[in-house]
DOPA-670804 format. One record per atom (N, C-alpha, C): x, y, z. Coordinates in steps of 0.001 Angstrom, whole numbers, padded with zeros to 6 digits, always signed. Layout:
// DOPA-670804
XYZ
...
// end
This chain:
// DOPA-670804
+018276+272019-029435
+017692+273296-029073
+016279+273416-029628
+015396+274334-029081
+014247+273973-029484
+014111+275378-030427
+013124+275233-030970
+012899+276628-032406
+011810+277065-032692
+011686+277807-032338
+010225+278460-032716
+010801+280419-033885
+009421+279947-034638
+009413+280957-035750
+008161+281602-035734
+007317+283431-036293
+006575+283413-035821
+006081+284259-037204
+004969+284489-037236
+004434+284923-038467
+004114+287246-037977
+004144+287628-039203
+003689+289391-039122
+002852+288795-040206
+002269+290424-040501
+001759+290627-041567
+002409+290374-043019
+003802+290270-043005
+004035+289721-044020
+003923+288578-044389
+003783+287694-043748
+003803+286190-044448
+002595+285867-044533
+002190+285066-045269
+001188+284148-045168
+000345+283334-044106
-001219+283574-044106
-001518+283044-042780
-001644+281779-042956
-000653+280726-042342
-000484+279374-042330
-000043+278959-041245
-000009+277564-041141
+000283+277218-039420
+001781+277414-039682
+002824+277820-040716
+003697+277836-040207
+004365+278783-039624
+005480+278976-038581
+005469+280029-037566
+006800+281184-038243
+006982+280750-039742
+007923+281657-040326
+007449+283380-040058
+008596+283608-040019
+007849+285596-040219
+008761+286442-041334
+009150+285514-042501
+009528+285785-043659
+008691+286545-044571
+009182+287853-044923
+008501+288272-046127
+008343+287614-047132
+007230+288108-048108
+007303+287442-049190
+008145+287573-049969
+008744+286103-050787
+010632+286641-051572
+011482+286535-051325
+011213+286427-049661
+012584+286389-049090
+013033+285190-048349
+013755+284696-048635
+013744+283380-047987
+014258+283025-046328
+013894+282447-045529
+014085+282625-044159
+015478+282016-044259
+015900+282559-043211
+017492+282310-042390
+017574+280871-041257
+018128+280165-041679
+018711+279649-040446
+020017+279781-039774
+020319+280882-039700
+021862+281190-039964
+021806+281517-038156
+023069+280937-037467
+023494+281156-035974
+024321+282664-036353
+025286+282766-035312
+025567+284152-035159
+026622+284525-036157
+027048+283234-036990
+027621+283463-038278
+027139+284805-039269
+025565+284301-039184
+024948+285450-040181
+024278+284810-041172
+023242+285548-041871
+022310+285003-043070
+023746+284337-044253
+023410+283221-044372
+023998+282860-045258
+025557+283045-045144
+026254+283216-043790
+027596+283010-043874
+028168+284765-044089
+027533+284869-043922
+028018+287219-044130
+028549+287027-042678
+029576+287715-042460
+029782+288359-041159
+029536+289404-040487
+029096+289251-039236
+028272+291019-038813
+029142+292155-039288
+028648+293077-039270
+028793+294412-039744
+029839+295157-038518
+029005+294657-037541
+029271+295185-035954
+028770+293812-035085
+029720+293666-034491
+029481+292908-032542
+029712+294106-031570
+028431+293871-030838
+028272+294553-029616
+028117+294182-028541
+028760+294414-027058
+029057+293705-026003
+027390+293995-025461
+026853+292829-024509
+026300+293378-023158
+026577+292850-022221
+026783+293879-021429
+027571+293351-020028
+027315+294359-019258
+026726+295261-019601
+025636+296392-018429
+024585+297498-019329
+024453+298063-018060
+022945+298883-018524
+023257+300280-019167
+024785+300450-019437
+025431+301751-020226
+025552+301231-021389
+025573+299831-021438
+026197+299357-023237
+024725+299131-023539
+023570+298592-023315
+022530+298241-023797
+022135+300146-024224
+022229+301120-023694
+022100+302554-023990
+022707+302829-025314
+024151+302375-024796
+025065+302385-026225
+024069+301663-027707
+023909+300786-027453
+023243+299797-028470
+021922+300833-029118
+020984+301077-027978
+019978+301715-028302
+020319+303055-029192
+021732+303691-029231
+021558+304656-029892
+022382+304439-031300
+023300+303242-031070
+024134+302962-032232
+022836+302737-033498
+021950+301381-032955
+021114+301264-033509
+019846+302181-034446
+019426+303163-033581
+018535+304343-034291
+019543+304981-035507
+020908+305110-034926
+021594+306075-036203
+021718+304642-037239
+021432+303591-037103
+021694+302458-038532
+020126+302501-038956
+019107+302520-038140
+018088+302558-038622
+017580+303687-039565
+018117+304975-039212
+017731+305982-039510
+018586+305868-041232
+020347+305423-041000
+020527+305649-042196
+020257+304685-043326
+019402+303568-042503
+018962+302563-043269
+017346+303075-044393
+017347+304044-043834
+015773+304824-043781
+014396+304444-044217
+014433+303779-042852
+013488+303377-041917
+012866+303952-041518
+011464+304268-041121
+010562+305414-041113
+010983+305570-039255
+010659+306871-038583
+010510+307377-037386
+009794+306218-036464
+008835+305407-036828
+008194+304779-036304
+008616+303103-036242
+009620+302693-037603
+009857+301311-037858
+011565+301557-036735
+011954+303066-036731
+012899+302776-035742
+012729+303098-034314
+011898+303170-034031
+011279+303073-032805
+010961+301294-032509
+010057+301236-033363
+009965+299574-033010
+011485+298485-033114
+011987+299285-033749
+013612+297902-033974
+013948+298460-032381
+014218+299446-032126
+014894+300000-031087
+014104+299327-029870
+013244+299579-030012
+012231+299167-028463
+012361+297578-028625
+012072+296870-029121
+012836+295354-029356
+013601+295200-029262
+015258+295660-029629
+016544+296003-029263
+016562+295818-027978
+016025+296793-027189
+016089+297269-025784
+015519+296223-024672
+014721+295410-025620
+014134+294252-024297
+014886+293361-024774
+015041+292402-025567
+016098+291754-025854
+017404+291821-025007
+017998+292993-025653
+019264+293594-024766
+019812+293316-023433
+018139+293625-022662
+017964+293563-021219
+017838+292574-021098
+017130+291152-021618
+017127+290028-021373
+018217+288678-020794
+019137+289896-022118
+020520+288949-022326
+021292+289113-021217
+021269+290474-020721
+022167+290984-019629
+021698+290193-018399
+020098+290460-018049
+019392+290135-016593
+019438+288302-016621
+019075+287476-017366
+018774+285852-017583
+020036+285709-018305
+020812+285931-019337
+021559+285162-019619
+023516+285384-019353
+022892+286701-018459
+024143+287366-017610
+025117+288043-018327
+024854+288576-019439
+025307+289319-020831
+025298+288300-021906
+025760+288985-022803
+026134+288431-023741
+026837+289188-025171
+026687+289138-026696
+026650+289720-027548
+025174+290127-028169
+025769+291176-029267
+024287+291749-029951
+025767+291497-031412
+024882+290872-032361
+025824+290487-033900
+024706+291296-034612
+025249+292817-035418
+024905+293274-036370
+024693+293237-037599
+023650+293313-038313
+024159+292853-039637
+022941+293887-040489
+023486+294280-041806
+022630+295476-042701
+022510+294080-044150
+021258+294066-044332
+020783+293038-045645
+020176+293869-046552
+020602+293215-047880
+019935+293589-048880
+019280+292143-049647
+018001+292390-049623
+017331+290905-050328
+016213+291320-051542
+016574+291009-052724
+015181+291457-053839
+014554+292798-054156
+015579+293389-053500
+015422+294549-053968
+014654+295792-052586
+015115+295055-051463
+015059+295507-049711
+015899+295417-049254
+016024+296883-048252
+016933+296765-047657
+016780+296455-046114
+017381+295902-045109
+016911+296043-043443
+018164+295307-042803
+017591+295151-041476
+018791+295022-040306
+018468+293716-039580
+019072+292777-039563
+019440+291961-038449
+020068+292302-036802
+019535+291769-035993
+020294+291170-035024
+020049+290278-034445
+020931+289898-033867
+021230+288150-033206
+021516+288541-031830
+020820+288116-030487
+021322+288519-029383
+021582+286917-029264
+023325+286550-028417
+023879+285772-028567
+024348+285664-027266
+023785+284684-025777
+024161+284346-025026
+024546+283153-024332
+025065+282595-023272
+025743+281609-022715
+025189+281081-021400
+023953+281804-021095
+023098+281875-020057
+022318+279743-019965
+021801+280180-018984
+021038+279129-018428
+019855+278743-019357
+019770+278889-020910
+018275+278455-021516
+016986+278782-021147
+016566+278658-022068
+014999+278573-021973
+014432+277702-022024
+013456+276787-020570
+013055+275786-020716
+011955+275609-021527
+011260+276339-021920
+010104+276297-022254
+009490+277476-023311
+010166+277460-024165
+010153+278819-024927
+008444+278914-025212
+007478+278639-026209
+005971+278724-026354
+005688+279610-024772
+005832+278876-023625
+005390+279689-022211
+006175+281268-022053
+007546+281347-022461
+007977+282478-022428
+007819+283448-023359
+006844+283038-024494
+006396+284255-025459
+005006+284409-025089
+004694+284079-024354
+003592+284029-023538
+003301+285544-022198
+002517+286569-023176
+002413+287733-022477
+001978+287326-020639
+003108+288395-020082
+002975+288366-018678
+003160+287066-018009
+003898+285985-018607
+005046+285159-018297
+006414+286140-018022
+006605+285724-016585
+008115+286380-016113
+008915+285084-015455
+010064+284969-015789
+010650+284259-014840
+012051+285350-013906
+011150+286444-013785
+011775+287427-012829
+010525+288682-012440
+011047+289926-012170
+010504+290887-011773
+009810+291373-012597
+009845+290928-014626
+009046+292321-015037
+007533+291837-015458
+007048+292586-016034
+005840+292288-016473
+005628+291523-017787
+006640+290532-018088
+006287+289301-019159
+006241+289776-020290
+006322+291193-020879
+006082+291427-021413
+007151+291418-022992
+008718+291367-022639
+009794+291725-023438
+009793+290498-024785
+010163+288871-024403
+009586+288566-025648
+008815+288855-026570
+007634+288490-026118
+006637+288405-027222
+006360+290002-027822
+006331+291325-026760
+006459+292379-027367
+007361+292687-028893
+008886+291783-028603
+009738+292393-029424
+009336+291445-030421
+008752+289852-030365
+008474+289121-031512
+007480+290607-032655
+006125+291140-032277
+005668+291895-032272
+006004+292850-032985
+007299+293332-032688
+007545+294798-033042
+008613+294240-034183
+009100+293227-034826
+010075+293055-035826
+009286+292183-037116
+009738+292589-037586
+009197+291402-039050
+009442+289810-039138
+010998+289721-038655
+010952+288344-038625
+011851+287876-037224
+011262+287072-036486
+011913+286478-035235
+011925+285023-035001
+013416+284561-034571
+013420+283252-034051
+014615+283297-032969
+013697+281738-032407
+015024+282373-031477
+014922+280795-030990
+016030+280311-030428
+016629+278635-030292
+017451+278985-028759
+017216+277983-028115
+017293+277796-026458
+017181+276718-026144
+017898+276162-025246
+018090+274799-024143
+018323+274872-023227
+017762+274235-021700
+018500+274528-020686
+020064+274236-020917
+021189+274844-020453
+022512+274476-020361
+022924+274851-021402
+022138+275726-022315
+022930+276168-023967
+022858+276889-024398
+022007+278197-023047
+022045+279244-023669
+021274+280157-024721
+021100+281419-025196
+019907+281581-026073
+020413+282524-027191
+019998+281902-028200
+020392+282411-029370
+018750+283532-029967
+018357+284537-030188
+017781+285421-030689
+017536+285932-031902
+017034+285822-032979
+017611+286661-034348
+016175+287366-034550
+016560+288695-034950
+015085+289794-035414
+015597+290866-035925
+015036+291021-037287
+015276+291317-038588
+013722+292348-038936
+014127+293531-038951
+013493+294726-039562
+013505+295157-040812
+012458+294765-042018
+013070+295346-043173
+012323+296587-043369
+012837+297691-044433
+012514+298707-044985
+011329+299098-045702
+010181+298775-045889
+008838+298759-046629
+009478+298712-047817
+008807+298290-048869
+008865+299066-050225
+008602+300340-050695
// end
């Protein structure tokens, strides 16, 4: 599977494509979870009422995660393209929840976890206004964007694994 990692403002500007805070050490963890934790919550997608569902389960974890008005707006709006991704290209899938505490932060994982047809070419599909459908290209790389840390692993024939992780400021 191929892997790409991507840098925020938290990390360090280096060629490498981590988007790990500082302290915190990056995940390679599949839908198991950071380090073998089991989600909190699994959530189905398999239509455009459960991705709704998601969008609101999510704000009330963000909110009691407390997360500013604005950092749950961005998990949520990432949530929501993701979500849609999994449903429209990878013909549903799961959303694996998970609430972290690392060094003295708190924040949220999720893993969108599908069975779909891959990504041939992931670098081209984080690639604004790359569609390999109707929308405006925009849902990757937006949600890389809007989360602190994102990766995400894809093959044709294997499907796409997602993980993006919002933490709490200090």
């Amino acid at each position: 599977m191929n892997a790409i990692r991507s840098k925020t403002p938290y990390g360090a500007s280096t060629t490498s494509l981590s988007r790990t805070p500082p302290g915190v050490a990056a995940d390679s963890a599949g839908p198991a979870g950071p380090g073998g934790q089991p989600p909190d919550e699994i959530l189905p997608i398999r239509s455009g009422e459960q991705i709704v569902r998601l969008r609101r389960f999510l704000r009330e974890k963000a909110e009691a995660l407390g997360l500013s008005q604005i950092d749950q707006t961005k998990v949520v709006t990432a949530a929501s393209e993701l979500a849609r991704n999994t449903l429209i290209y990878g013909g549903g899938g799961d959303v694996h929840f998970y609430t972290l505490q690392r060094n003295g932060r708190v924040g949220l994982r999720l893993d969108f976890v599908d069975n779909g047809p891959g990504i041939p070419d992931i670098p081209k599909a984080l690639t604004d206004g790359f569609t390999s459908g109707k929308g405006l290209g925009l849902g990757l790389g937006g949600a890389k964007r809007l989360c602190d840390e994102f990766d995400i692993r894809s093959a044709p024939g294997e499907g796409t694994h997602i993980s993006v992780t919002k933490w709490k400021p200090f």
